[in-house]
Every structure is written in structure tokens, then in C-alpha cells.
Residue frames as qw, qx, qy, qz and C-alpha x, y, z in Angstrom:
[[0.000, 0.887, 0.463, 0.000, 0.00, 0.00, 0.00],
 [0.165, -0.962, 0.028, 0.215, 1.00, 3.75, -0.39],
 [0.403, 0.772, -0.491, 0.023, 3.72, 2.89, -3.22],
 [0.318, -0.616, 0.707, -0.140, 5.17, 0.24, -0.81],
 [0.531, 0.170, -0.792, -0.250, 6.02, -3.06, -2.37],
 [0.749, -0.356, 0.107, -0.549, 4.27, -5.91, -0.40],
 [0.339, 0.454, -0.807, -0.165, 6.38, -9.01, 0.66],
 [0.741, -0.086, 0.447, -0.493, 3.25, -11.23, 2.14],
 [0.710, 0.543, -0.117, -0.433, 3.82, -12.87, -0.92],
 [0.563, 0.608, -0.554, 0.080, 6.58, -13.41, -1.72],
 [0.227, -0.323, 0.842, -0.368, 7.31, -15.06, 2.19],
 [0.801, 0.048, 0.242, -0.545, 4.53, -17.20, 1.77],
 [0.679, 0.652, -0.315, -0.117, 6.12, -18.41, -1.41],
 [0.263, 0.588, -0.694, 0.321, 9.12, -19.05, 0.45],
 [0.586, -0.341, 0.612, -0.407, 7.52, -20.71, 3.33],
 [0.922, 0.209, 0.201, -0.257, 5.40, -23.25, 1.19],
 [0.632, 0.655, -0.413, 0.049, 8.78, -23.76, -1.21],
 [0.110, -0.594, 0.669, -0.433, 11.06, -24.42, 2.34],
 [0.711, -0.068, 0.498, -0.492, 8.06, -26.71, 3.64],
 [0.962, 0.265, -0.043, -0.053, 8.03, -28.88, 0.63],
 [0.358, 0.720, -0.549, 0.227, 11.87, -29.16, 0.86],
 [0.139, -0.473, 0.722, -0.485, 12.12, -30.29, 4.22],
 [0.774, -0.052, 0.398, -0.490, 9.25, -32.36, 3.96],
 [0.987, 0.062, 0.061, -0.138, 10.54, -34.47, 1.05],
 [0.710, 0.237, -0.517, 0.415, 13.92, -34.60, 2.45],
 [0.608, -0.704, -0.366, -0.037, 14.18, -34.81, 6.07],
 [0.768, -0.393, -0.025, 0.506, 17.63, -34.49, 6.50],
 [0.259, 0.700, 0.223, 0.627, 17.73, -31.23, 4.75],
 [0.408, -0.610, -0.428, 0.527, 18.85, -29.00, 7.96],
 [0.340, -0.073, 0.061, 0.936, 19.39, -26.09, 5.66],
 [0.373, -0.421, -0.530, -0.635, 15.47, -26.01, 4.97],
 [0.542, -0.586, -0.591, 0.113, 14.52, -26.23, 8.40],
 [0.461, -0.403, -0.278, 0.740, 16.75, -23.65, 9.52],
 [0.096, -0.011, -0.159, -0.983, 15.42, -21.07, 7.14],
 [0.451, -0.625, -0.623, -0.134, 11.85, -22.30, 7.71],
 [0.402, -0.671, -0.507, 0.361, 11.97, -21.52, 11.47],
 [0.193, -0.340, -0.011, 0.920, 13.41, -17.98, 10.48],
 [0.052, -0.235, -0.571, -0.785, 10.93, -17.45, 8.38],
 [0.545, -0.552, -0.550, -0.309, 8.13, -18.50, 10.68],
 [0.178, -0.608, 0.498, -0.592, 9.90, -17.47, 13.78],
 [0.890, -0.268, 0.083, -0.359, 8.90, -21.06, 14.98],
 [0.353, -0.456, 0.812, 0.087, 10.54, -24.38, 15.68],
 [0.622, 0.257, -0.446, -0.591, 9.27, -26.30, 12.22],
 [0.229, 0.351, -0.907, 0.038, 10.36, -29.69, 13.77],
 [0.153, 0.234, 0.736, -0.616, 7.84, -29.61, 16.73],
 [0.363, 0.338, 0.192, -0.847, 5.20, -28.40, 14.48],
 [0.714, 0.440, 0.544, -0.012, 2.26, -30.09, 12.52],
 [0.105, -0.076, 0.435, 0.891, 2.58, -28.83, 8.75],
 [0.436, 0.209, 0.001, -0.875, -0.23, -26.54, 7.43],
 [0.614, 0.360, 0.670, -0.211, -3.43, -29.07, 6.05],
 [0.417, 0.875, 0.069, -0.234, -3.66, -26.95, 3.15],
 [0.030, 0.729, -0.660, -0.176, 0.10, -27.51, 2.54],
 [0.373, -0.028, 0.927, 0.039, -0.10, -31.54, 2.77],
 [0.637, 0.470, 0.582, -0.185, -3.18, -31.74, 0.64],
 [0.446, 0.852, -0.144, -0.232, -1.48, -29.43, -2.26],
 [0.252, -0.449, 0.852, 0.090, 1.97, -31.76, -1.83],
 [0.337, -0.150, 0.928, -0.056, 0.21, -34.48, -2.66],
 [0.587, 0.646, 0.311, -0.377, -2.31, -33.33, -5.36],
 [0.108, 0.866, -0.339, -0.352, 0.73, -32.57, -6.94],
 [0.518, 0.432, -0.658, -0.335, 2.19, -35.57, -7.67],
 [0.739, -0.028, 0.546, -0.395, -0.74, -38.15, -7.14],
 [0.877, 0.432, -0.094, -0.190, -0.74, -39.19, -10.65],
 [0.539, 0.547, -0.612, 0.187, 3.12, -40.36, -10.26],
 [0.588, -0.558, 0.268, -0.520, 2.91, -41.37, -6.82],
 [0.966, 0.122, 0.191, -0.129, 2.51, -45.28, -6.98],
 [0.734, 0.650, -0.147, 0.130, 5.32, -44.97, -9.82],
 [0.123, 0.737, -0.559, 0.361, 7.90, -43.41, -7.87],
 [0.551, -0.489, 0.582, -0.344, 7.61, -45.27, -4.70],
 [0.937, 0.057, 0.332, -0.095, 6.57, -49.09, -5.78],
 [0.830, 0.501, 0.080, 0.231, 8.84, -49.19, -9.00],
 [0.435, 0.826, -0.171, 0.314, 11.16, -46.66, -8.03],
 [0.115, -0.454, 0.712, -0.523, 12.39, -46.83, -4.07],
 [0.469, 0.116, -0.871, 0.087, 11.16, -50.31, -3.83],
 [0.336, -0.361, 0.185, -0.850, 8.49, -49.20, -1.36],
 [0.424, 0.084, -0.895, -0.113, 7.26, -51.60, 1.34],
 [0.340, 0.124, 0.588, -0.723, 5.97, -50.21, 4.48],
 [0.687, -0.038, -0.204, -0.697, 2.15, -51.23, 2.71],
 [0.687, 0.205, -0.695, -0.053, 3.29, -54.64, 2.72],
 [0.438, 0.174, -0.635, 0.612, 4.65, -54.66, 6.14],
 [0.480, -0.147, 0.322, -0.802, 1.57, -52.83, 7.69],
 [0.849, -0.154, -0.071, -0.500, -0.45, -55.30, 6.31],
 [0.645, 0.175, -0.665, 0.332, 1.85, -58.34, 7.71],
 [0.010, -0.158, 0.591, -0.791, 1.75, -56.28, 11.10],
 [0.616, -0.025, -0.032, -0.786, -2.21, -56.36, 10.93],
 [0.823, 0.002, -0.466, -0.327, -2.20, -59.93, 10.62],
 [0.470, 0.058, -0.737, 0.482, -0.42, -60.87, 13.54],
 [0.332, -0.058, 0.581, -0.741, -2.49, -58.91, 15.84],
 [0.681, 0.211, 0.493, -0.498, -5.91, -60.60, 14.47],
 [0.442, -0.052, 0.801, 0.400, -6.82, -62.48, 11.79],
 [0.001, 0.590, 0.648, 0.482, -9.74, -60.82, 10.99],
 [0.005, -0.187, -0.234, 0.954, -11.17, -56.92, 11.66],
 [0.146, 0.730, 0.668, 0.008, -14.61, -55.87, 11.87],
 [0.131, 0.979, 0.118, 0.105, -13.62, -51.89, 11.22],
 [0.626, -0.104, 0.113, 0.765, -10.26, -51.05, 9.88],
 [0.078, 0.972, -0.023, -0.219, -9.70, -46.83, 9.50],
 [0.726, 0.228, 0.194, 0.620, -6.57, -46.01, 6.93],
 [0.256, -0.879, -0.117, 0.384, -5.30, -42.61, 8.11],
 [0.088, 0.755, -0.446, -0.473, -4.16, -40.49, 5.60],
 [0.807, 0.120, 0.551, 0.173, -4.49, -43.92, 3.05],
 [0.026, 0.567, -0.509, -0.647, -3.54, -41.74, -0.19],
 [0.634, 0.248, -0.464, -0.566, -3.91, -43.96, -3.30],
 [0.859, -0.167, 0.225, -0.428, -4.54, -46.88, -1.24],
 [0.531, 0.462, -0.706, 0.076, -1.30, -48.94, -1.25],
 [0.045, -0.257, 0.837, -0.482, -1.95, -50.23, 2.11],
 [0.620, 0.068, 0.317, -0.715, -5.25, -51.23, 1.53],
 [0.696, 0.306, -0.620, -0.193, -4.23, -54.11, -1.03],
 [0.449, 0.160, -0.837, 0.269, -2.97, -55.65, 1.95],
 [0.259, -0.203, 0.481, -0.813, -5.70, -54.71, 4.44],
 [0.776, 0.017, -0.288, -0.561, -8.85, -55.77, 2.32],
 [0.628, -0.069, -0.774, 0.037, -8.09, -59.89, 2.89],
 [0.202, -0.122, -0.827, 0.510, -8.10, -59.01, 6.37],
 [0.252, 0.134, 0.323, -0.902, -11.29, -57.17, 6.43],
 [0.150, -0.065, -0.801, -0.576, -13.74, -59.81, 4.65],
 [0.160, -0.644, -0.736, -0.134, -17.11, -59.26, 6.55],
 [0.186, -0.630, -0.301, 0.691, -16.36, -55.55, 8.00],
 [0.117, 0.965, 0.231, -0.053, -15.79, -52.31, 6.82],
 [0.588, -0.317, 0.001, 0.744, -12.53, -50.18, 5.93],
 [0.150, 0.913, 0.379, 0.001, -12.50, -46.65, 5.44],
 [0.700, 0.106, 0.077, 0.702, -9.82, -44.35, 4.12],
 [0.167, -0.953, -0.098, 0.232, -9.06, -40.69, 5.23],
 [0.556, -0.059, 0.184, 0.809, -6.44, -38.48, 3.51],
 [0.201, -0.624, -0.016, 0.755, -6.12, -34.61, 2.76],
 [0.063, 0.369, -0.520, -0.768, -5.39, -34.77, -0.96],
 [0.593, 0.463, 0.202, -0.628, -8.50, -34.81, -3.09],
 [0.704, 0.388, -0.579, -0.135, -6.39, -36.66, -6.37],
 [0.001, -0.355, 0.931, -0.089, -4.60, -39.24, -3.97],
 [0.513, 0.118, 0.743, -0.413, -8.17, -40.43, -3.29],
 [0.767, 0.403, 0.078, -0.493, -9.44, -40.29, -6.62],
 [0.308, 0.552, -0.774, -0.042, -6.56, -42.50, -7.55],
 [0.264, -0.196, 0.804, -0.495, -7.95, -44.79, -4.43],
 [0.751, 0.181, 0.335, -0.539, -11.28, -45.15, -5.66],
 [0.566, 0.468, -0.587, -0.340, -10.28, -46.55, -8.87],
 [0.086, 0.485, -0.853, 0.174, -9.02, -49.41, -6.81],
 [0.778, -0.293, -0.192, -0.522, -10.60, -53.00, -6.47],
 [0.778, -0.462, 0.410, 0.116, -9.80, -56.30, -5.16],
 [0.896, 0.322, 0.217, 0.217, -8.77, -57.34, -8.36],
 [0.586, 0.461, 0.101, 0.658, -6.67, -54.44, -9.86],
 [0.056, -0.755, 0.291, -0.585, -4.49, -50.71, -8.51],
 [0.532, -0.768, 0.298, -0.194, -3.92, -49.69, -5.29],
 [0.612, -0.505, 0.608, 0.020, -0.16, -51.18, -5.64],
 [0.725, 0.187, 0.564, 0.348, -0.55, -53.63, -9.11],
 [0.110, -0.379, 0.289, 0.872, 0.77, -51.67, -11.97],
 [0.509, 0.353, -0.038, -0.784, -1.44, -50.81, -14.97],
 [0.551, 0.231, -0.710, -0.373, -1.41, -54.77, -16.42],
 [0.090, 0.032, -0.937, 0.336, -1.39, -56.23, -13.25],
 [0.743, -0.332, -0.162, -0.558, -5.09, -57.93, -12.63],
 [0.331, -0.061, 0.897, -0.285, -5.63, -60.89, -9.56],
 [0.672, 0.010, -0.443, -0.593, -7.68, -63.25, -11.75],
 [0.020, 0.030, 0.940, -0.338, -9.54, -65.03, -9.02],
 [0.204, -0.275, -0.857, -0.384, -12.82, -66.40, -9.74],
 [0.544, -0.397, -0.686, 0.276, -13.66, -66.10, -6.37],
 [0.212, -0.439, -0.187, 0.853, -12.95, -62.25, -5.59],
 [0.148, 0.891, 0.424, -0.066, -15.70, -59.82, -6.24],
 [0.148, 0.415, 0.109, 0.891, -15.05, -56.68, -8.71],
 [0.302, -0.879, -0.358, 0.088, -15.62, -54.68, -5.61],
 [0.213, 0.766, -0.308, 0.522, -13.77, -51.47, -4.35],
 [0.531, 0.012, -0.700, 0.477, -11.07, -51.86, -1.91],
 [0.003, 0.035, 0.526, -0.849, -12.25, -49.22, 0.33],
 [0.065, -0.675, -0.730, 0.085, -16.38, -49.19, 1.52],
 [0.201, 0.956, 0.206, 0.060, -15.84, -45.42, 1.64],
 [0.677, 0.081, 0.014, 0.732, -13.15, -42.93, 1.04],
 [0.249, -0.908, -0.294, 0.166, -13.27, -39.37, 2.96],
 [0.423, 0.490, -0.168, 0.743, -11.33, -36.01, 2.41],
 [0.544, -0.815, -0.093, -0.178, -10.53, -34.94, 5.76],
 [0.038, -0.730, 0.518, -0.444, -8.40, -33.44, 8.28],
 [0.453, 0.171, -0.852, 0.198, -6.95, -36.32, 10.73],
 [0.034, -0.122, -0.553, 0.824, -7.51, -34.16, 14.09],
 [0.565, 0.116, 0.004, -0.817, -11.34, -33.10, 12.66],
 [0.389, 0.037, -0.872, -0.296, -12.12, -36.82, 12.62],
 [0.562, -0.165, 0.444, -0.678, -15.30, -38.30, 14.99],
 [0.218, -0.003, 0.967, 0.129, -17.35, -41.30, 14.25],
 [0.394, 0.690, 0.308, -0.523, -20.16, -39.21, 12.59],
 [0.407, 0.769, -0.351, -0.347, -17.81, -38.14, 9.82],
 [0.027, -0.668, 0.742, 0.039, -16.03, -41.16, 9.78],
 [0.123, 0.075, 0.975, -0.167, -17.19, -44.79, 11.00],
 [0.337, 0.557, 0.673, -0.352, -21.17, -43.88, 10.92],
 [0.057, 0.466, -0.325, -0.821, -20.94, -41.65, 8.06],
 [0.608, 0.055, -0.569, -0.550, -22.54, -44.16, 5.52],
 [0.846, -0.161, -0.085, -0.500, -25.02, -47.12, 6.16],
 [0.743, 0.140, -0.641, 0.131, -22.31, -49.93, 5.66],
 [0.242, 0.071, -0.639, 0.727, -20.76, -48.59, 9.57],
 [0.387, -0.585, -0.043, -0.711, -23.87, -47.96, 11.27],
 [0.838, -0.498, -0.028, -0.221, -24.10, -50.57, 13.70],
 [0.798, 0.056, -0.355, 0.484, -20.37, -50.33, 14.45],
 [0.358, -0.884, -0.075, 0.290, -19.24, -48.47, 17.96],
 [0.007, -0.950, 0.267, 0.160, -15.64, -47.78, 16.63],
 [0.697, 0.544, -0.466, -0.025, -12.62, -48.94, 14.36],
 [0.889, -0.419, 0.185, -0.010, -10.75, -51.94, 15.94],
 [0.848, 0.115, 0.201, 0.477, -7.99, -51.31, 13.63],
 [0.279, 0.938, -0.158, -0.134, -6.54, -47.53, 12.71],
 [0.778, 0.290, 0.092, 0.550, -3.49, -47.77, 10.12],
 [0.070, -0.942, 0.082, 0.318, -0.92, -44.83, 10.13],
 [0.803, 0.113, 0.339, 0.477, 1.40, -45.52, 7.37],
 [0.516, 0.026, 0.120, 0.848, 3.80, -42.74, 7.17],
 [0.040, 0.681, 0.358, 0.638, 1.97, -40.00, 8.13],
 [0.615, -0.708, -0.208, 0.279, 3.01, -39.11, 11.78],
 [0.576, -0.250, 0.118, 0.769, 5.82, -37.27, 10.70],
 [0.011, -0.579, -0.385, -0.718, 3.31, -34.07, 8.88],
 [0.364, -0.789, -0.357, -0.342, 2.15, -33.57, 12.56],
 [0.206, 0.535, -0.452, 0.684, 5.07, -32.84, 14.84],
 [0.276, -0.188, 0.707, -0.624, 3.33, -33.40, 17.93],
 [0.411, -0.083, -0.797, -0.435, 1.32, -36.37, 17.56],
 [0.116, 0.193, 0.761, -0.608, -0.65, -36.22, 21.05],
 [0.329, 0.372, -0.051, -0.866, -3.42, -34.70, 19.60],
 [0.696, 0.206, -0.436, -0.532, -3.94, -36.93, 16.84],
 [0.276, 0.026, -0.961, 0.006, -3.12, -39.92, 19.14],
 [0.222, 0.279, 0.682, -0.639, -6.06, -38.97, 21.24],
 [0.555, 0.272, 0.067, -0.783, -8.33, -38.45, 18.78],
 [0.598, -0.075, -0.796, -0.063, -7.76, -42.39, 17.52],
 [0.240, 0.004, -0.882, 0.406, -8.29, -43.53, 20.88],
 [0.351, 0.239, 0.162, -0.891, -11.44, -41.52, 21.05],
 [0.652, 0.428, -0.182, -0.598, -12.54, -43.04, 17.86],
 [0.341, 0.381, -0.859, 0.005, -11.36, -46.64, 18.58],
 [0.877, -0.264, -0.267, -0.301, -12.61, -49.60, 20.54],
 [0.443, -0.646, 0.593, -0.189, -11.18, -51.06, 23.51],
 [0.722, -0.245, 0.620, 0.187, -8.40, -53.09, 22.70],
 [0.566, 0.814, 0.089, -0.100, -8.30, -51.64, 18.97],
 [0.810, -0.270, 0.180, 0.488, -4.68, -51.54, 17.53],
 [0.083, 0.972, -0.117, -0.184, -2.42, -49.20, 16.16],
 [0.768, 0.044, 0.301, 0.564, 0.08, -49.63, 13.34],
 [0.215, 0.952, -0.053, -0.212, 1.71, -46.68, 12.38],
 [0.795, 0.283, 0.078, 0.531, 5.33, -46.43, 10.25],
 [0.020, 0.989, 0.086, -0.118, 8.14, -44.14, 10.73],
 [0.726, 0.578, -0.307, 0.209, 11.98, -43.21, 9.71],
 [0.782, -0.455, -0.095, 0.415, 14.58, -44.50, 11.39],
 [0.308, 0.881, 0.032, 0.357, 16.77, -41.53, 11.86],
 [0.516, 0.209, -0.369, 0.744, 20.04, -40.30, 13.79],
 [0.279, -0.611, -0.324, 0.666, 19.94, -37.69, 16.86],
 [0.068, -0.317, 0.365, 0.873, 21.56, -35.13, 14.25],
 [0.098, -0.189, -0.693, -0.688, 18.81, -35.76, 11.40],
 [0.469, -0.594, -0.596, -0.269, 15.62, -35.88, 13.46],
 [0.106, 0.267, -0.477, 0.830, 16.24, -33.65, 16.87],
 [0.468, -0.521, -0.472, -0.536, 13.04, -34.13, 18.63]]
């Protein structure tokens, strides 16, 4: 205003540019350290903006799948759903927190075969990338891969698939939301597969599973092993 250039902008610009930096390399300390001068904050301790994770990851849903499965040999899906089977053999209401295009749900579905599983994530394309997904084909098989079993219903993997904030979750918006969960009290399974590390303090969002869980419900979540020096917390 009054002839004076404005630089709201142009920090913003910088913040969101700093934030993706640091977010898809952790060990980036030169992005963190101009972050927190930017924000005057400690970035490390701090969730990242909603609005920032859901544009990250609109961005490059359509390559997503590619990079990880084919490119870095991605496994944590696998490995959740391996963890899931040791605790039970079977779940009557499995939640996928922050599920994206629904690589962890290839390996959930078998375990969910008279319930319900329901995926939550921020980014509006990672889900539409999700829905696409049945038993038979996506979420995880590349674009030839089909399961030709006789026996498995061309259904979608997920019963529903929600854009939503983690912390703004309930069992209104969430579990009861459609007909399929009505006569369920609360998820007996909640997945977290790489997605603790967007919220810096994670009290918050562990209380609001445990809120939205059954007693004796389980919790699989995934995170990076890291050094003192790379991860200060």
C-alpha cells in the first residue's frame, strides 16, 4: 500500500517452497533452519499446514505409486499389512489414516472380509486414484497387473473414502458416516502408514484415535529411522 512493495507474498512463497523441501527430504537442515526464520517457529515440533499436505500431494498423485513401488522399492504397505495380521486375523472396522492412493489397503482388504474399511487423507487426487481401486486391480498392481480369481468380487477396496483433516475426525464423519458402519461403535484397527511425521506433535492426533477406537483396537503406524543429528526431537 501507499507505493510500498508488499512481501506477504513473496514469504509465503518461500515458506510453502522451504516446507516442501524439508518435507521431502528430512535431513535437509538447511530447509529447516530457514523455515523456522521465516516463521519465527521451531518447524520440527510443528504439525505442517493441512492446506500444505493436501497441495503436496495433489501434486504428484498421478506419479505417486510410480515413484515409490517401482522406483524406491516401497514396502511399508506390505509390512503394515503383515503387522495387521499378527495382531488378528480378521477386523470388523479397519480406518486407513491419511491412506492416499490406497497402497496399504491391497494388503488390508483380505483381512477385512465381513467388515468395513475406510480411508481418510487430505489430498482430493490421492483419493481419486484410491477409488479406482478393487480387489482385483491398482492400489499397488501396476497398470497390467489384474488378480484373476474367480472367487474375488469386482468390488472397491475401500467401503468409503473421505477427504478430511486427521484431528477433525469423529465417528459421525467417519465410522457412521454411511449405512455400511452404522451398527459399528468404533474402528478396531486404525493404520498410520507414514503419516506421523506431517504432525510434529502427535498427542493430539493420538487422542483423537483412541477416542474413535474400541477397547483393545490396535495401532500400526510407520516411521523413519533416523540419527539424533537428522531428526532432533
Amino acid at each position: 500500500k501507499n507505493g510500498e512493495p508488499s512481501t506477504f507474498l513473496c514469504t509465503e512463497n518461500a515458506e510453502n517452497a522451504l516446507r516442501n523441501s524439508a518435507t521431502l527430504d528430512a535431513t535437509n537442515a538447511m530447509s529447516q533452519e530457514l523455515l523456522e526464520k521465516i516463521t519465527g517457529r521451531d518447524s520440527a515440533h510443528e504439525r505442517k499446514p493441512k492446506e500444505f499436505v493436501a497441495e503436496l500431494f495433489d501434486s504428484f498423485a498421478d506419479t505417486f505409486d510410480e515413484k515409490l513401488v517401482n522406483g524406491l522399492g516401497y514396502i511399508v504397505p506390505r509390512l503394515v499389512g503383515d503387522a495387521a495380521k499378527l495382531l488378528r486375523s480378521n477386523y470388523g472396522s479397519v480406518l486407513d489414516a491419511g491412506c492416499g492412493t490406497g497402497l496399504a489397503g491391497r494388503y488390508l482388504k483380505p483381512l477385512v472380509d465381513q467388515g468395513v474399511m475406510i480411508g481418510v487423507d487430505a489430498s482430493q487426487k490421492m483419493l481419486d486414484i484410491a477409488a479406482k481401486c478393487t480387489a482385483k486391480k491398482g492400489c499397488g498392481l501396476g497398470g497390467n497387473q489384474v488378480i484373476n480369481n474367480d472367487g474375488d468380487r469386482e468390488e472397491a477396496l475401500y467401503d468409503d473414502l473421505l477427504v478430511l483433516d486427521l484431528e477433525e475426525m469423529t465417528l459421525e464423519n467417519t465410522l457412521t458416516k454411511g449405512s455400511s458402519g452404522s451398527d459399528i461403535q468404533g474402528f478396531d484397527l486404525i493404520v498410520a502408514a507414514d503419516v506421523l511425521v506431517y504432525f510434529g506433535s502427535i498427542s493430539n492426533l493420538l487422542q483423537k484415535f483412541a477416542r474413535i477406537s474400541t477397547t483393545g483396537a490396535g495401532l500400526i503406524f510407520s516411521c523413519e529411522r533416523a540419527t539424533e543429528e537428522e531428526a532432533p526431537l
